[in-house]
C-alpha positions as CSV (number, residue, x, y, z in Angstrom):
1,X,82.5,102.6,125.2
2,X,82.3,100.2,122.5
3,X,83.4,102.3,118.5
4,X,80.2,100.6,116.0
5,X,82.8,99.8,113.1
6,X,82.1,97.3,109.9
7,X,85.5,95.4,109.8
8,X,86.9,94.8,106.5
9,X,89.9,92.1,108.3
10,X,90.5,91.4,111.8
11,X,93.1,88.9,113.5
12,X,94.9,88.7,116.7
13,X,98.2,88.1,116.9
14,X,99.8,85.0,117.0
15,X,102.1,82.7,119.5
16,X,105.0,80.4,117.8
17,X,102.7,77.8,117.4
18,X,99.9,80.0,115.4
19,X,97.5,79.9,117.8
20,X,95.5,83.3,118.9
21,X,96.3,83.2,122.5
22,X,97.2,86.8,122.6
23,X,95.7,90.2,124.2
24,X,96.7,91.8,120.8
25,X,94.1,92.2,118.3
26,X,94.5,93.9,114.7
27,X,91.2,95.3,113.3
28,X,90.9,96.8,109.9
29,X,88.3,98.9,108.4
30,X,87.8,101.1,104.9
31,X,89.4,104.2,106.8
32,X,91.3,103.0,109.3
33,X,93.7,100.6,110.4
34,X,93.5,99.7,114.1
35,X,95.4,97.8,117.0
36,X,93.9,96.8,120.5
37,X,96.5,95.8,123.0
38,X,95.7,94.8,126.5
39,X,93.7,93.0,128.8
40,X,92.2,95.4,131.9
41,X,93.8,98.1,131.2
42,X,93.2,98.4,127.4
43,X,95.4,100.7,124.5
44,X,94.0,101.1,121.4
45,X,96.1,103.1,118.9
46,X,94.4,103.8,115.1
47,X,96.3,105.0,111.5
48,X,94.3,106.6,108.8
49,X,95.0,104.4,105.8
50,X,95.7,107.3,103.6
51,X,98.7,107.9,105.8
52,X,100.1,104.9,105.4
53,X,103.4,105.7,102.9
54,X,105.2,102.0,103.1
55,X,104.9,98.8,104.3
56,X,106.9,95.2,104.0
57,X,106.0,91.8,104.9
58,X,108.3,89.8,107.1
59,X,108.2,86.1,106.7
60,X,110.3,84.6,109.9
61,X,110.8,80.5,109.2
62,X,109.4,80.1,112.5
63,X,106.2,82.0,111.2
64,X,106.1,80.7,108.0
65,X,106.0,76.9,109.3
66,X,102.7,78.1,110.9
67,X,101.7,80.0,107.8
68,X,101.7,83.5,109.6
69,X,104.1,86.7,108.7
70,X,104.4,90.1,110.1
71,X,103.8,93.2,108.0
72,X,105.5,96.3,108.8
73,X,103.6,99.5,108.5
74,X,105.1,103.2,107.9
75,X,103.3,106.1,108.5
76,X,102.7,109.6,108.3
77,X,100.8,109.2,111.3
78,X,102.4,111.6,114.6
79,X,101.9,109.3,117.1
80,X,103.0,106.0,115.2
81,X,105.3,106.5,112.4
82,X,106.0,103.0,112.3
83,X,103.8,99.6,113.4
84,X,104.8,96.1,113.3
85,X,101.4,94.0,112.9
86,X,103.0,90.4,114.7
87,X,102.7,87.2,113.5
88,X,99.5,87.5,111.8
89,X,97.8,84.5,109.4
90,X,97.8,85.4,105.0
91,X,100.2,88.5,105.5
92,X,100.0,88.8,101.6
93,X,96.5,89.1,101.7
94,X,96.2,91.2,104.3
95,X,98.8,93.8,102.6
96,X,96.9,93.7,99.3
97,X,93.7,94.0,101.2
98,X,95.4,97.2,102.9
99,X,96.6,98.4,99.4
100,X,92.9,98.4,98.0
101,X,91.6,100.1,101.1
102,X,94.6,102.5,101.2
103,X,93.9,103.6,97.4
104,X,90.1,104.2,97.9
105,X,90.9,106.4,100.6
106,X,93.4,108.3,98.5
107,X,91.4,108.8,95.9
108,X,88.5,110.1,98.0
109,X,90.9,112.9,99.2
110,X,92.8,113.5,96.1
111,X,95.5,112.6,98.2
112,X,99.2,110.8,96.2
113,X,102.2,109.0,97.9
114,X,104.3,112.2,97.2
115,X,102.0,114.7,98.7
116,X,102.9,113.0,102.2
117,X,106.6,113.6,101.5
118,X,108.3,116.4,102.7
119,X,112.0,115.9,102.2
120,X,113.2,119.2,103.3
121,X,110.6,120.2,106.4
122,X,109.1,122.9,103.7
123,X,111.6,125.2,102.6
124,X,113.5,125.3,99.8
125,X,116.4,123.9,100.9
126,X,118.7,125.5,98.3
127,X,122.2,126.3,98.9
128,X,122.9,129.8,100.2
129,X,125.3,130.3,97.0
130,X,122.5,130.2,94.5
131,X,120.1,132.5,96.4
132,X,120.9,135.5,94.3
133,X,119.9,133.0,91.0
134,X,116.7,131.4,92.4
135,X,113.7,132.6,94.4
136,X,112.1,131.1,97.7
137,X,110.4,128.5,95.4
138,X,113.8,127.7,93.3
139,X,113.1,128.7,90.3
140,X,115.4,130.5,88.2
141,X,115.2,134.3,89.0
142,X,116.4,136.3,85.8
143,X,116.1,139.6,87.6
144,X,119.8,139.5,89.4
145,X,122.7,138.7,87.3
146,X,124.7,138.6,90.3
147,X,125.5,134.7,89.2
């Protein structure tokens, strides 16, 4: 079954030389960024950009001779919190078109870079001497003065 997308940016990646001989393609759209691996039997695994918390471009000599780089994506995504998109031509413009994408779809849902955070798995995370000062959201608590 074939998805009816409108790609934004799609590439396959690249062998040392920078040709496209490859079974790996990279396909992105304006909500989603998605990679198709395989020949017969065929793995296709997609990231909602708004997900997307970090990324870095890699720029190898060997891919840089051939104008190519490798942009490394990170993820709030369950099934792939991290994806290395190989050897791929304009890695800068590719991350920037990402960026505009990723912002769009952001904005749609109100969503910010911190509200994907959860440094402390959603508790408080305060130290078990200051639970007579501070309540389950830790704020100050003036009602004990057992501090």
């Amino acid at each position: 079954m074939k998805k009816d997308f409108s790609y934004v940016w799609t590439d396959k990646k690249r062998t040392f030389l920078g040709l496209p001989i490859s079974f790996t393609r990279y396909f992105l759209t304006e909500t989603k960024f998605i990679t198709r691996t395989g020949f017969l039997n065929v793995d296709e695994d997609e990231i909602d950009l708004y997900k997307i918390t970090d990324k870095k471009i890699r720029l190898p000599l060997g891919q840089r001779l051939v104008g190519c780089g490798t942009i490394i994506i990170y993820s709030k995504d369950t099934d792939t919190p991290s994806k290395e998109v190989k050897c791929i031509k304009k890695p800068r413009q590719v991350s920037e078109l990402i960026d505009k994408y990723l912002t769009i779809m952001r904005d749609k849902y109100g969503i910010r870079g911190r509200d994907l955070m959860n440094l402390n798995g959603g508790h408080c995370g305060h130290n078990d001497d200051y639970d007579d000062c501070y309540d389950d959201c830790g704020d100050y608590d003036d009602t004990n003065d057992n501090y």
